[in-house]
C-alpha positions as CSV (number, residue, x, y, z in Angstrom):
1,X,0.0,0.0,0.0
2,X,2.8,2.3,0.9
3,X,4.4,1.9,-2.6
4,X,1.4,2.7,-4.5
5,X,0.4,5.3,-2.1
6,X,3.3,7.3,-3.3
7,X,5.2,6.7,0.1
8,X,7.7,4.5,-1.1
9,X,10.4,6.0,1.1
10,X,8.7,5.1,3.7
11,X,8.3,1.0,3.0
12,X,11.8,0.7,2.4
13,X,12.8,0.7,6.1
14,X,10.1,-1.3,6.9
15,X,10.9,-3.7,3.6
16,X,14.7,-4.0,4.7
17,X,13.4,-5.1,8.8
18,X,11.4,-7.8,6.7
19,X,14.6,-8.9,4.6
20,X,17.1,-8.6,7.9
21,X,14.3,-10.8,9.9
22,X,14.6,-13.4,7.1
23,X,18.2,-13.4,7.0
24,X,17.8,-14.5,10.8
25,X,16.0,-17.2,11.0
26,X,17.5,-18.5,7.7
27,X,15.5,-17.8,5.2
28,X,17.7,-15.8,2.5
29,X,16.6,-18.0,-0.5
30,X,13.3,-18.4,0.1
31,X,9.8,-17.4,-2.3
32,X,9.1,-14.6,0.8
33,X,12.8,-13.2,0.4
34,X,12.0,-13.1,-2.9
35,X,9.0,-11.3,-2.9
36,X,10.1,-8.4,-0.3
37,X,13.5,-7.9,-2.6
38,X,10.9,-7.8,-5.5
39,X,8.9,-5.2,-3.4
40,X,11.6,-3.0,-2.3
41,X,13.3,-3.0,-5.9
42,X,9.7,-1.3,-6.9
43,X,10.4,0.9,-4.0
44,X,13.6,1.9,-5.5
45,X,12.5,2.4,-8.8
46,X,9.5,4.7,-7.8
47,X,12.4,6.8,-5.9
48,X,14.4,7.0,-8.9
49,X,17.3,4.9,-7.3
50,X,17.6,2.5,-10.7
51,X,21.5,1.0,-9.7
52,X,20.0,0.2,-6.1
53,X,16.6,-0.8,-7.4
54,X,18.5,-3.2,-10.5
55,X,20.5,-4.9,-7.4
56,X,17.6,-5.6,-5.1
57,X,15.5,-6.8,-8.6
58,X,18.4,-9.3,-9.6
59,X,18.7,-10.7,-5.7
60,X,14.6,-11.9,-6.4
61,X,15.3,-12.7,-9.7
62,X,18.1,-14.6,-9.3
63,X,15.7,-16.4,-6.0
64,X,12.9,-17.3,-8.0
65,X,15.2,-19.0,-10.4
66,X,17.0,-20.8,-8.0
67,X,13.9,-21.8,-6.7
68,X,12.0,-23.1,-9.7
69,X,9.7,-20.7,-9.7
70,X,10.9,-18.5,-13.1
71,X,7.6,-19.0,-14.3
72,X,5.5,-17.2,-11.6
73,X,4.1,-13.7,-12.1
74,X,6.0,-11.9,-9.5
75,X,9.0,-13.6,-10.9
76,X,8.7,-12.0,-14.5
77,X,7.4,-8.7,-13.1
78,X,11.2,-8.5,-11.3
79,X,12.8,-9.7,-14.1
80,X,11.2,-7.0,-16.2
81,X,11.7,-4.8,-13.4
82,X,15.8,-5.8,-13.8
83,X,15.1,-4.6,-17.5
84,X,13.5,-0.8,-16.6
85,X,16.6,-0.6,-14.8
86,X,19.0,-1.5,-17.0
87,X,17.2,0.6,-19.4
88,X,16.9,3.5,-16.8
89,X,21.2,2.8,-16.5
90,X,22.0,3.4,-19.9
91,X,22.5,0.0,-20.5
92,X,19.7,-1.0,-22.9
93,X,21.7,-4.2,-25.4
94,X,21.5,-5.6,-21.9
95,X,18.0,-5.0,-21.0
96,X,16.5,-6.1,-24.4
97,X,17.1,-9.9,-23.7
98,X,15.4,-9.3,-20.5
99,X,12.6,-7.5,-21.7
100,X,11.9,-10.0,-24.2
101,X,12.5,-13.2,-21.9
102,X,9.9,-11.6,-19.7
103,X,7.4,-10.8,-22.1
104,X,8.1,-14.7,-23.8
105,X,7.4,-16.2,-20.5
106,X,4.1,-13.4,-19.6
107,X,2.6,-14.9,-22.9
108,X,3.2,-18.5,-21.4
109,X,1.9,-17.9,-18.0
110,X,-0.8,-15.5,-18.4
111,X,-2.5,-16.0,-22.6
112,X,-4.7,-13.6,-24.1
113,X,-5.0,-10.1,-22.6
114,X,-3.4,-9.0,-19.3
115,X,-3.0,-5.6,-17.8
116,X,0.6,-6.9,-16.3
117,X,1.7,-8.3,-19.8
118,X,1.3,-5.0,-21.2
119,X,3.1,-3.2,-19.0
120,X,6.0,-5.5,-19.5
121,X,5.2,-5.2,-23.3
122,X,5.4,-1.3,-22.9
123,X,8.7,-2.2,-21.4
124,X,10.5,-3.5,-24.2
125,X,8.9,-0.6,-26.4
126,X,10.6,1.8,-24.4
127,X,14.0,0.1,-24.7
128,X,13.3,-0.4,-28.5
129,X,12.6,3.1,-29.0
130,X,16.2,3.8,-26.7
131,X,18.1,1.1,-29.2
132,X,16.4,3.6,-32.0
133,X,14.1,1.2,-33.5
134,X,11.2,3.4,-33.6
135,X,9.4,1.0,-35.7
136,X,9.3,-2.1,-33.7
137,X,8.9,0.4,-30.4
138,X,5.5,1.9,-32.2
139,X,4.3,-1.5,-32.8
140,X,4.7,-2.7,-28.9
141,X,3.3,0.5,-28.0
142,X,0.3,0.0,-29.9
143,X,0.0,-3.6,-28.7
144,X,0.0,-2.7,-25.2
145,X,-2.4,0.1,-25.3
146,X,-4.7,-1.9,-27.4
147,X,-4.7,-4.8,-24.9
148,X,-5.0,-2.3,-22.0
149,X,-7.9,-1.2,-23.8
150,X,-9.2,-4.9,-24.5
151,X,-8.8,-4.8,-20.7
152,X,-10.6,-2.1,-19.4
153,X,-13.6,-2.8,-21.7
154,X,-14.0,-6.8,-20.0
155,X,-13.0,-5.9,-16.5
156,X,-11.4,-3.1,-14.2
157,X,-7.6,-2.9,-14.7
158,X,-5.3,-2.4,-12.0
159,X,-4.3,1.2,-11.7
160,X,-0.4,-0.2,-12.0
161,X,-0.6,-1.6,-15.3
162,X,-2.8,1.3,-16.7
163,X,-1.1,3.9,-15.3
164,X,2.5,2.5,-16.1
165,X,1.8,2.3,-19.9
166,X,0.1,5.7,-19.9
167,X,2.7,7.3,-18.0
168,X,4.9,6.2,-20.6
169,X,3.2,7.0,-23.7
170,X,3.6,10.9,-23.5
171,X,7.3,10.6,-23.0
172,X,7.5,7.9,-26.4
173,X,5.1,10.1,-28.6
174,X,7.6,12.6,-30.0
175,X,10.1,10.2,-30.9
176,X,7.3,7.6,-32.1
177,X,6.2,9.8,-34.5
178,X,9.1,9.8,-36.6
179,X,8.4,5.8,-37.1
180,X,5.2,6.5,-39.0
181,X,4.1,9.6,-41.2
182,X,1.4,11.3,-40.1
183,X,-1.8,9.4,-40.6
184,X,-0.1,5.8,-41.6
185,X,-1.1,2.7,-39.5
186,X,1.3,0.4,-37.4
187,X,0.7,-2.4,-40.1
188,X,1.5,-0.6,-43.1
């Protein structure tokens, strides 16, 4: 609540008591570790800390690897997480692989249309768009705020996906527009 709240800052102290009480009782490499490293690398990123926020991500990455458990949702959410801060670093031929092995294993675990899957497709627009490949960016773009839309028409979507692809958009639109002229479609 206190990350979405805008009060990030705030969860971080309470986040790292949760990760020193794991480290304790012995519990480094476990799904829960996972999860709060997960939680405070969103903190991070919200507090624009990306080289703090890329090392907590990677800690629950590399954990939900280790434990099997690649395939779960909070697992590729961190992973894509690791790839907005790569991207956020400078260091987007890094991110891209990341980007797109979230977004492959999203589609496995979660087919059809998915507010979370967008915003990890918006993801790998944005580092498109950075590696100047404004045509494939436009194209992700478009595919996540179509889906988003697809979304909102069959159900509520969360304010985090929605809000993460159209906080986004704005920034992408000037340099977007150079991948199409004005008044050609994505598929032409």
């Amino acid at each position: 609540v206190l990350i979405n709240s805008g009060r990030a800052e705030r969860a971080l102290p309470l986040l790292d008591s949760a990760l020193s009480a794991w480290a304790r009782v012995g519990e480094e490499a476990q799904p829960d570790t996972a999860y709060t490293l997960y939680l405070k690398a969103a903190c991070l990123r919200r507090l624009n800390e990306p080289g703090a926020a890329l090392e907590a991500g990677s800690a629950a990455a590399e954990i939900y690897e280790r434990l099997g458990l690649g395939e779960e949702v909070a697992a590729v959410v961190s992973l894509s997480g690791v790839a907005s801060c790569l991207d956020a670093l400078g260091r987007h031929l890094e991110a891209l692989p990341k980007h797109e092995q979230a977004l492959a294993r999203m589609e496995r675990i979660r087919p059809g249309d998915d507010a979370e899957k967008a915003v990890v497709l918006a993801g790998l627009a944005q580092c498109l768009l950075a590696l100047d490949r404004p045509e494939d960016a436009l194209l992700r773009t478009q595919a996540a705020l179509d889906m988003i839309a697809r979304c909102a028409s069959q159900a509520p979507v969360k304010r985090s996906g929605k809000s993460t692809v159209m906080q986004a958009a704005p920034r992408r639109s000037a340099r977007l527009s150079k991948a199409a002229p004005v008044g050609a479609s994505a598929s032409s």
